[in-house]
C-alpha positions as CSV (number, residue, x, y, z in Angstrom):
1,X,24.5,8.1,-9.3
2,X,22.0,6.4,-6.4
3,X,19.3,7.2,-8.5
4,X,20.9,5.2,-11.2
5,X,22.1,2.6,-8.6
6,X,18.9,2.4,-6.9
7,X,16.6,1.7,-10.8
8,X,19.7,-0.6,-11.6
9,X,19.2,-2.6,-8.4
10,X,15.5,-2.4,-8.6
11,X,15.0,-3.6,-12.1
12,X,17.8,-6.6,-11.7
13,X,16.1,-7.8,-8.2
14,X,12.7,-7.6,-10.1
15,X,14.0,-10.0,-12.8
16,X,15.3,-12.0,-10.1
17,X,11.9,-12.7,-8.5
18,X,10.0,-13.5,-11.7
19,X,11.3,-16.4,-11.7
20,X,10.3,-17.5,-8.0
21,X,6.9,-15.5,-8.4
22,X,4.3,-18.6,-8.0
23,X,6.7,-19.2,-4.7
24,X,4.3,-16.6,-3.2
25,X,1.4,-18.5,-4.1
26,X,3.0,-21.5,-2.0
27,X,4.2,-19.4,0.7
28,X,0.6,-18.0,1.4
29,X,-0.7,-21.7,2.2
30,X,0.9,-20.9,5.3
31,X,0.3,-17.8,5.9
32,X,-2.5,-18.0,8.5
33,X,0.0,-19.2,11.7
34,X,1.0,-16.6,14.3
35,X,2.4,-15.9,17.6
36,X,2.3,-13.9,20.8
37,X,5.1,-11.3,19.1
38,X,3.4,-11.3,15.6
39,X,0.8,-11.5,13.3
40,X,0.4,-14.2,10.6
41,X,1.8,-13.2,7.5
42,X,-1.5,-12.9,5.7
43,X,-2.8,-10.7,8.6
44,X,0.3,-8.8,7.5
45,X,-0.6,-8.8,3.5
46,X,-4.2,-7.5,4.4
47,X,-3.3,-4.7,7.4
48,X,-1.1,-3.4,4.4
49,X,-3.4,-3.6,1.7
50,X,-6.3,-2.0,3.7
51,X,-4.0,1.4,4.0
52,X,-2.7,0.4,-0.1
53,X,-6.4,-0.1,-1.5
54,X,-8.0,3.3,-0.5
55,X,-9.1,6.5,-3.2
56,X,-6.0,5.6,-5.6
57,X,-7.9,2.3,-6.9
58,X,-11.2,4.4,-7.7
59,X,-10.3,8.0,-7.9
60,X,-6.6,7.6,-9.2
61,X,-6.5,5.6,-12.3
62,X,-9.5,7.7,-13.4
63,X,-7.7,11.0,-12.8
64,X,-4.5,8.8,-14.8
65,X,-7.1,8.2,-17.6
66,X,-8.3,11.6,-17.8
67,X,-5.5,13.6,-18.0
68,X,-3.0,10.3,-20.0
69,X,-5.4,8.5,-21.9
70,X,-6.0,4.4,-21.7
71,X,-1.9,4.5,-22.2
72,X,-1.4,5.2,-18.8
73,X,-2.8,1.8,-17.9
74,X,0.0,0.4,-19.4
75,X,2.5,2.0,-17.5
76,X,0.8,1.9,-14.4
77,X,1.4,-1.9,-14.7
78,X,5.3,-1.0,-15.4
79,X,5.6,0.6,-12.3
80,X,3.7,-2.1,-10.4
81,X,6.5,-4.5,-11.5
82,X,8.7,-2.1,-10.1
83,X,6.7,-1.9,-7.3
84,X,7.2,-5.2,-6.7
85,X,10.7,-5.9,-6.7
86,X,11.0,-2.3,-4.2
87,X,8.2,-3.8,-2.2
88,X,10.3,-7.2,-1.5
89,X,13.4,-5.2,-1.2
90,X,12.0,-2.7,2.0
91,X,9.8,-5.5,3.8
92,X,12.7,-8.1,3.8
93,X,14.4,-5.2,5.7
94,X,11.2,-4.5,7.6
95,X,11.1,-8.1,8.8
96,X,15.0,-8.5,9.4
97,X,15.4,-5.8,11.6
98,X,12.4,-5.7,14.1
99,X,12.2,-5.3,17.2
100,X,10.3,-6.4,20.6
101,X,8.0,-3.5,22.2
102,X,7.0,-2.9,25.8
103,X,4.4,-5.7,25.3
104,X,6.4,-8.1,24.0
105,X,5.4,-7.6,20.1
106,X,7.3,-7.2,16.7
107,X,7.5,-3.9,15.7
108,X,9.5,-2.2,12.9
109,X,10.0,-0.2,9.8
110,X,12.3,2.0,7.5
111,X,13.2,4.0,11.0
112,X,14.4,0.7,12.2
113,X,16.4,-0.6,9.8
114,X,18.1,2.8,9.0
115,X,18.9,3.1,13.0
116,X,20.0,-0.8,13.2
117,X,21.5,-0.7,9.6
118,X,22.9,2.0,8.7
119,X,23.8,3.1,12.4
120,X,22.1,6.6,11.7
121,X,19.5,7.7,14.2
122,X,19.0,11.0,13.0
123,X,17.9,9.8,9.6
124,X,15.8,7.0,11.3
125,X,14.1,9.9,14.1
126,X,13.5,12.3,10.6
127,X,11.6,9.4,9.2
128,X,9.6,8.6,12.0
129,X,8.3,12.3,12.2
130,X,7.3,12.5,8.6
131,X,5.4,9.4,9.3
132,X,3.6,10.3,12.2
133,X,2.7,13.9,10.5
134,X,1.3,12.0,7.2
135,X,0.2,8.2,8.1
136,X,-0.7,8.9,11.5
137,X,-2.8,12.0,11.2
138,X,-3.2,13.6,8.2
139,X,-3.4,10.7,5.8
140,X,-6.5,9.3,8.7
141,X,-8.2,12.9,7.6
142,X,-8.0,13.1,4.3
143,X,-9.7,9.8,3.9
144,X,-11.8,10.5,6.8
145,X,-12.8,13.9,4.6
146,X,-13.3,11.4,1.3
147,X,-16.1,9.5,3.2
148,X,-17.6,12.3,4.4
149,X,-17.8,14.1,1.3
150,X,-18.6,10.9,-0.7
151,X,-22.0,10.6,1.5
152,X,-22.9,14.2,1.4
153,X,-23.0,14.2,-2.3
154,X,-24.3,11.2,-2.5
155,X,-27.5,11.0,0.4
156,X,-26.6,14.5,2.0
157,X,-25.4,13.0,5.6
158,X,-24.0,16.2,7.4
159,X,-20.6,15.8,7.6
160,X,-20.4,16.2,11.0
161,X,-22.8,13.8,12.2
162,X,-21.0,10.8,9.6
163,X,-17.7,12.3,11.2
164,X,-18.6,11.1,14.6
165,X,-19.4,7.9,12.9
166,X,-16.0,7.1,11.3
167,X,-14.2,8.2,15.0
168,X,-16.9,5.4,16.7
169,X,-16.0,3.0,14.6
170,X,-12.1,3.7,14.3
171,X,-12.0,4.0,18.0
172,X,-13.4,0.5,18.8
173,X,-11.2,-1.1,16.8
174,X,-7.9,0.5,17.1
175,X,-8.4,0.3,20.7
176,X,-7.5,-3.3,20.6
177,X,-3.9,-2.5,19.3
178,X,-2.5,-4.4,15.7
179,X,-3.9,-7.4,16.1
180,X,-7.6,-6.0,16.1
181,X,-6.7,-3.9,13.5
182,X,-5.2,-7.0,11.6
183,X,-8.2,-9.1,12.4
184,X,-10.5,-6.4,11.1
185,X,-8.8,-6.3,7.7
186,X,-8.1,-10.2,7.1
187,X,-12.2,-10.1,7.4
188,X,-13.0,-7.1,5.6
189,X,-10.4,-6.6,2.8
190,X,-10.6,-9.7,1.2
191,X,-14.1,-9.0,0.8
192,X,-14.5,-5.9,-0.4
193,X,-12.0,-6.8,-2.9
194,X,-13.5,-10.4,-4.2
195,X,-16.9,-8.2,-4.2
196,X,-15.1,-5.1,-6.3
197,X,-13.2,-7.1,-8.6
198,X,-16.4,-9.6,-9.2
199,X,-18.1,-6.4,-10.3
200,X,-15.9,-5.7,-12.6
201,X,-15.6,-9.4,-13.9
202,X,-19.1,-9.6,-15.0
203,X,-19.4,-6.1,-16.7
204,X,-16.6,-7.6,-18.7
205,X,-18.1,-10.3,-19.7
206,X,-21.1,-8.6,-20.6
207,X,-19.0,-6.1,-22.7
208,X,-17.0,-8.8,-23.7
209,X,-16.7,-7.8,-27.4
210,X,-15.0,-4.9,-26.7
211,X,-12.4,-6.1,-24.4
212,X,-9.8,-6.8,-27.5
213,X,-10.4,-3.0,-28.5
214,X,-9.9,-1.4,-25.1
215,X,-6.0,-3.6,-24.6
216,X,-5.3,-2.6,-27.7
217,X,-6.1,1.1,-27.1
218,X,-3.9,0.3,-23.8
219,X,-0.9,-0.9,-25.3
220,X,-1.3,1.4,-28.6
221,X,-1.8,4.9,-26.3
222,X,0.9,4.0,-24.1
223,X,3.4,4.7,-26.7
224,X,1.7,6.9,-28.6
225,X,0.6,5.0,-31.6
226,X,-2.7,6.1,-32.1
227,X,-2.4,9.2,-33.9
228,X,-5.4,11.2,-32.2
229,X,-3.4,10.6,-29.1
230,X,-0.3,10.7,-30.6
231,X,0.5,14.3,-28.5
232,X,-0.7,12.1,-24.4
233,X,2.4,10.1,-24.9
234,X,4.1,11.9,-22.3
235,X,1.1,12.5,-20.2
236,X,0.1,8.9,-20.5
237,X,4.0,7.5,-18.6
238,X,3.6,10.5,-16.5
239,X,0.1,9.8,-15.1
240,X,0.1,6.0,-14.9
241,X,3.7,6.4,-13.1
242,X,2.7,8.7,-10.3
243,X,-1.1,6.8,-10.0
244,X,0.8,3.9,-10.2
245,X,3.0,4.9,-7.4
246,X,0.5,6.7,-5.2
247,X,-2.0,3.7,-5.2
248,X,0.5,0.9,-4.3
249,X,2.9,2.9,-1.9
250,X,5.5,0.9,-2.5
251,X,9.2,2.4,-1.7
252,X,7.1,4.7,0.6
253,X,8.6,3.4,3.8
254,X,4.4,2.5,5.1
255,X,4.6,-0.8,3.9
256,X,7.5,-2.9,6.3
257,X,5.6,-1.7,9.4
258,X,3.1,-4.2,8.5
259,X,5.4,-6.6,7.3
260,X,7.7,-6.3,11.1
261,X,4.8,-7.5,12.4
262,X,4.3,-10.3,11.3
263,X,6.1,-14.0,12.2
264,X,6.4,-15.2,9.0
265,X,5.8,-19.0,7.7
266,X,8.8,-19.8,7.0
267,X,10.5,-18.0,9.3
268,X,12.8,-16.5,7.1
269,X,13.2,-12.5,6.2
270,X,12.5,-13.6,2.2
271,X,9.2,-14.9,3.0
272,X,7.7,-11.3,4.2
273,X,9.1,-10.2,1.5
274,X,7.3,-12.1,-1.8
275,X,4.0,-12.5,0.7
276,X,4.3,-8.0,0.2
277,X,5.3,-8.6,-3.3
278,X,1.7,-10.4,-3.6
279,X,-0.1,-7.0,-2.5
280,X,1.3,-5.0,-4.9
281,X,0.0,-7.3,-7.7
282,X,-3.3,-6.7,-6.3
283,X,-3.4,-3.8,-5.2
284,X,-2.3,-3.0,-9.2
285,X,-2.5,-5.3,-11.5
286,X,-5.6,-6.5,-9.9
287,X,-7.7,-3.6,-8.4
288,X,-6.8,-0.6,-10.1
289,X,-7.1,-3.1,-13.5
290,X,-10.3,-3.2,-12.7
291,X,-11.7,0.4,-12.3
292,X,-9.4,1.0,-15.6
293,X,-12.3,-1.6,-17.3
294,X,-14.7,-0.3,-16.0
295,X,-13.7,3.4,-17.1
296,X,-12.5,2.3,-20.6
297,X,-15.3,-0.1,-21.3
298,X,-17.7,2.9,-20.6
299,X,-16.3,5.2,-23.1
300,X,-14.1,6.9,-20.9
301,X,-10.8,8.6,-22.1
302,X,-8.5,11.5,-22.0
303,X,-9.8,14.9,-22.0
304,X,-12.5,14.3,-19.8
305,X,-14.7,16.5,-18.4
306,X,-15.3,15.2,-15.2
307,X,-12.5,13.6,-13.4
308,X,-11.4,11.5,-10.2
309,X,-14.3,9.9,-8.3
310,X,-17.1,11.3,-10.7
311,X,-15.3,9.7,-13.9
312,X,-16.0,6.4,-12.0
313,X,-19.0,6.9,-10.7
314,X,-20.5,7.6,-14.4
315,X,-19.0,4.6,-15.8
316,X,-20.8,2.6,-13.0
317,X,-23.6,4.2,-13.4
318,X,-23.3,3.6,-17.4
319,X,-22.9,-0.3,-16.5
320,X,-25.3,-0.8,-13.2
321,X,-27.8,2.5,-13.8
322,X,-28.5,4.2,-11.0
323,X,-27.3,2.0,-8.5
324,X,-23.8,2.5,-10.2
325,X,-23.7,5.5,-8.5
326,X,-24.4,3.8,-4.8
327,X,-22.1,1.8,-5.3
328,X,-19.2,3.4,-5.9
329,X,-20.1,5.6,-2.8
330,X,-20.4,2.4,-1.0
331,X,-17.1,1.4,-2.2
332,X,-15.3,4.5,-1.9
333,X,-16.4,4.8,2.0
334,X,-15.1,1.2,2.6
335,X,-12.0,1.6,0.7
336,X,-11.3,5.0,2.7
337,X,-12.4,3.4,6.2
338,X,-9.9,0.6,6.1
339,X,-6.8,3.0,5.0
340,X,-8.5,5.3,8.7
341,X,-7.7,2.2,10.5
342,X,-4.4,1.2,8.7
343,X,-3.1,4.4,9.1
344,X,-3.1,4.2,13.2
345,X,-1.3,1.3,13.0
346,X,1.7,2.6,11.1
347,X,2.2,5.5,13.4
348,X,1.9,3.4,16.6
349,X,4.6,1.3,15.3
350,X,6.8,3.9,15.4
351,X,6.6,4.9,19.1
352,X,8.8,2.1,20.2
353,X,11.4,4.8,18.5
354,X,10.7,7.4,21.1
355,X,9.9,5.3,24.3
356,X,6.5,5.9,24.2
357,X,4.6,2.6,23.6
358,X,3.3,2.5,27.0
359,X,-0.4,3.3,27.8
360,X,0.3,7.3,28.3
361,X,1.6,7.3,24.8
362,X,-0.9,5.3,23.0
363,X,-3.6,7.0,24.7
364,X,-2.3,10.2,23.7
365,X,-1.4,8.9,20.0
366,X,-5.3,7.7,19.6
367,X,-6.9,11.3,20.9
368,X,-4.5,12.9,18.9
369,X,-5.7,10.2,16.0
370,X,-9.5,10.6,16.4
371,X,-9.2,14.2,16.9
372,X,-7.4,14.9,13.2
373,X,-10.3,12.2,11.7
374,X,-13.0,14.8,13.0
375,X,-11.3,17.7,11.6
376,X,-10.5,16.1,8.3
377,X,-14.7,14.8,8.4
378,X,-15.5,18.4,7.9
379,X,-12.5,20.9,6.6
380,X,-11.7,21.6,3.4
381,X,-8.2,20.2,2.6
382,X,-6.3,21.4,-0.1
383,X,-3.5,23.0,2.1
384,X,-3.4,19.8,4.4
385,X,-3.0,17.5,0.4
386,X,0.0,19.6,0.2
387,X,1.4,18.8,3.7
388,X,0.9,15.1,3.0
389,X,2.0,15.1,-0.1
390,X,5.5,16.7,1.3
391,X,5.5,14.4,4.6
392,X,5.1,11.6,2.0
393,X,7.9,12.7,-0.4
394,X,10.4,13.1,2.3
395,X,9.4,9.5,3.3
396,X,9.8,8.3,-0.2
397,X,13.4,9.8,-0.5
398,X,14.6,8.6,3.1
399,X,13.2,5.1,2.2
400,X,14.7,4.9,-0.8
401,X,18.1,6.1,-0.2
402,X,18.4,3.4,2.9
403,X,16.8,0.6,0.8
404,X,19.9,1.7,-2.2
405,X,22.5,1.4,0.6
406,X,21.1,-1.2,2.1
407,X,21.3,-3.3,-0.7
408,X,24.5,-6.0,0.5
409,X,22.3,-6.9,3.3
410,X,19.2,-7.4,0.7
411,X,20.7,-8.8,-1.9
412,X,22.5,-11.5,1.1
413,X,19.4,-12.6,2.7
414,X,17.9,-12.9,-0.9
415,X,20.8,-15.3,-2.1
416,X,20.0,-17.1,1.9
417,X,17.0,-17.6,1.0
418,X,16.9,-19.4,-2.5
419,X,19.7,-21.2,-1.2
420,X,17.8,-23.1,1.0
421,X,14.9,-23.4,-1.1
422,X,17.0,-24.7,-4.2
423,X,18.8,-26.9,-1.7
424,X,15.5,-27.6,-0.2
425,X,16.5,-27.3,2.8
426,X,14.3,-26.0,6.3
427,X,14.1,-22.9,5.0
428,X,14.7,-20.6,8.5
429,X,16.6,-17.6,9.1
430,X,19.2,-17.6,11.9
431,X,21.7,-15.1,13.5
432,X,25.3,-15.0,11.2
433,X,23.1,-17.5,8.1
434,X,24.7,-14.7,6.5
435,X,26.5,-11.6,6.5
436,X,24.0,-7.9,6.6
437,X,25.1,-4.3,7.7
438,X,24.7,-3.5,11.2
439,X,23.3,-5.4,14.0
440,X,19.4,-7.1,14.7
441,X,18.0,-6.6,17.9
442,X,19.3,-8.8,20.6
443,X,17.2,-12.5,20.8
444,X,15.1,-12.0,17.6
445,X,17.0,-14.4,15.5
446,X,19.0,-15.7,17.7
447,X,20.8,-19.4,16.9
C-alpha cells in the first residue's frame, strides 16, 4: 500500500507541476543571490548536478541501449518525469527543514527532515550512516577508480601517480567547505555540459537525415513494435528505468543536501524545489539525450558487443575519428571529478547529525575522504559496486518512505506556494503560513 500511495502521489504532484514548469525558468533569473547561511540557489542546482552528471550520462544509457535496445530511451525519459515531481517533493523538504551548523550555515537533508518531521531519530541516524558509507567514501572511489582507469586505457598514466592527482585537486578545493565546492561547480558544470551537449548538437545536424529514423526506433522499441525487437520489450522499461534512476538520483535522499543549502530567491521552500526539478530535466532529458544520439546515430543498438563506456567511445570515434576517443576520456574524467567533489559535500552535511562539524571532525572526515579516493584510484572494485549499491538502496527506501509520509506537509507548502503566486502575492515562506508535521529549527523561518 505505500508503494502504491507513494507512485499515486508522485505521478498526481508531477501533473501538478507541469503546469507551473516555465515557473522554473523565471525563478532561475534569480538564482545567483546568497547569503552568509547559504548558497544561491543556482550554486545549489550545479553542486547537485556535478554529483548527478557523472558515468550514468556516458556509460549508463549505453549499457541501457545495449542490453534494451533504443526503447529504453523512451522510458528513461518516463522516469525522468517521475524524477521530477520526486525531486521537488524531497528538496522542498530539504529546504523546509534545515538547519544552522556550528558556523552559522544551512545544512540539511532526508536525516533532517525524518528527525524534525517525522520525530524518528533512529531512522534519520540509519540514513545518515548509509550516506556517509556510499556518498562520502565509496561513491568518491568508484569515480575516483573511473578516471583512473579511463586514462590508463586511454594514454597508460599509472594509476597511482593520476591517483595522487585527483586527491591534489579534491583536497584544495574541498578544503574550502560548500561554498568552494559550490563555486567550483557553478564554473565548471555549466561548461562541460554546454561543451557536451554542443557536441552532440552538431553531430545531429550533420546526421540530420536520420534523426526522424532513430525517434521513431525510440518510440517503436519502447513498446515493442518493431518486430526484430519485439522480444527487448521488457529489457527495454527495465534498463531505461534503473539508468534512468541511477543517472538522475532522484528519490535517493543526495539531492536536498544541496538544496538545504541554499537561500532560495524567493525565499519560499517551493522555489528549491522546481530550481531541483530543472536538474533532473538536464541531467535526463538533456545529457543522457544526448549520448543516446550519439549512440543511436552511430549504429548502435541492442546486443552489442561492447558495452558501457567503450559503446560510447566508438560512436564518438565513428562521428569525430580518432579524437572521438579523447574525448570521451576527457569527458568521462571531468564528469567523474566533479561527482569526487560533490560527494564530500553530502557527507559533511551530515555531521551536524552527530556533533561533529567542528574542525576535528571535518579534518577527520576529509583524511578519511582522500584516503578512500586513493584506494579506489587503484583497486579493483567489484565487491565495493556491491557495497554502494546496498548503501544506496537502503537510502532509496528510507527516502522514500519519509518523502510518502511526509506528504501533508509537501503537498501544504505546495498549495502555500501557488497560492501566493496565483494571488501574486510576495511570495515568502513564514513560520505557521501553513500547517506541516513536526517542528523547523528554531529562528530559520521565523515571523
Amino acid at each position: 500500500m505505500l508503494l502504491l500511495g507513494g507512485i499515486f502521489f508522485t505521478w498526481k504532484l508531477g501533473f501538478i507541476q507541469i503546469k507551473y514548469f516555465t515557473h522554473m525558468f523565471s525563478i532561475m533569473r534569480h538564482s545567483t543571490t546568497s547569503d552568509k547561511a547559504g548558497i544561491s540557489s543556482f550554486q545549489a542546482l550545479c553542486t547537485s548536478l556535478s554529483a548527478r552528471v557523472g558515468t550514468g550520462n556516458l556509460a549508463g544509457v549505453a549499457v541501457a541501449i545495449s542490453l534494451g535496445g533504443a526503447g529504453a530511451i523512451f522510458w528513461m525519459w518516463v522516469i525522468a518525469f517521475l524524477g521530477m515531481a520526486t525531486g521537488f517533493a524531497e528538496s522542498v523538504l530539504g529546504q523546509l527543514y534545515k538547519v544552522k551548523d556550528a558556523n552559522g550555515e544551512f545544512r540539511g537533508g532526508p536525516a533532517y527532515y525524518i528527525q524534525q518531521g517525522l520525530k524518528k531519530r533512529w531512522l534519520a541516524v540509519l540514513f545518515s550512516l548509509c550516506l556517509f558509507l556510499g556518498y562520502g567514501f565509496i561513491f568518491s572511489a568508484v569515480q575516483a577508480n573511473t578516471i583512473t582507469d579511463a586514462l590508463n586505457n586511454a594514454y597508460g598514466v599509472d594509476t597511482l601517480y593520476s591517483g595522487l592527482v585527483i586527491i591534489a585537486l579534491a583536497a584544495l578545493i574541498v578544503v574550502g567547505g560548500l561554498r568552494a565546492i559550490a563555486n567550483f561547480a557553478q564554473w565548471v558544470v555549466p561548461f562541460m555540459g554546454i561543451a557536451y551537449v554542443s557536441v552532440a548538437v552538431i553531430i545531429m545536424i550533420i546526421n540530420i537525415d536520420l534523426l526522424p529514423g532513430v525517434l521513431a526506433d525510440i518510440i517503436l522499441q519502447a513498446f515493442g513494435l518493431q518486430e526484430a525487437v519485439a522480444g527487448t520489450f521488457g529489457a527495454a522499461i527495465a534498463n531505461g528505468v534503473q539508468r534512468g534512476l541511477y543517472s538522475n538520483e532522484a528519490g535517493s535522499g543526495s539531492v536536498p543536501h544541496a538544496a538545504a543549502s541554499a537561500t532560495p530567491n524567493p525565499n519560499h521552500p517551493a522555489s528549491q524545489g522546481y530550481v531541483q526539478m530543472l536538474g533532473v530535466f538536464v541531467d535526463t532529458m538533456i545529457l543522457c539525450t544526448a549520448t543516446a544520439f550519439i549512440i543511436l546515430l552511430a549504429g548502435g543498438s541492442a546486443g552489442e558487443q561492447m558495452e558501457g563506456i567503450r559503446l560510447t567511445q566508438s560512436a564518438m570515434e565513428f562521428h569525430l575519428g580518432e579524437y572521438g576517443s579523447d574525448f570521451v576520456a576527457a569527458a568521462i574524467a571531468l564528469f567523474a571529478f566533479t561527482s569526487v567533489v560533490a560527494n564530500y559535500a553530502y557527507g559533511e552535511s551530515n555531521l551536524h547529525m552527530f556533533k561533529l562539524d567542528n574542525k576535528l571532525g571535518r579534518g577527520c572526515y576529509t583524511i578519511g575522504y582522500l584516503l578512500m579516493i586513493l584506494w579506489g584510484s587503484m583497486a579493483a572494485l567489484p565487491k565495493v559496486w556491491a557495497a554502494a549499491d546496498m548503501a544506496l538502496g537502503l537510502m532509496t527506501v528510507i527516502n522514500i518512505t519519509a518523502i510518502v509520509l511526509m506528504t501533508p506537509t509537501i503537498v501544504s507548502i505546495t498549495r502555500d506556494y501557488i497560492g501566493k503566486l496565483e494571488r501574486k502575492e510576495t511570495i515568502e515562506y513564514k513560520d505557521g503560513d501553513c500547517e506541516i508535521q513536526g517542528n523547523t529549527e528554531k529562528g530559520i523561518w521565523n515571523k
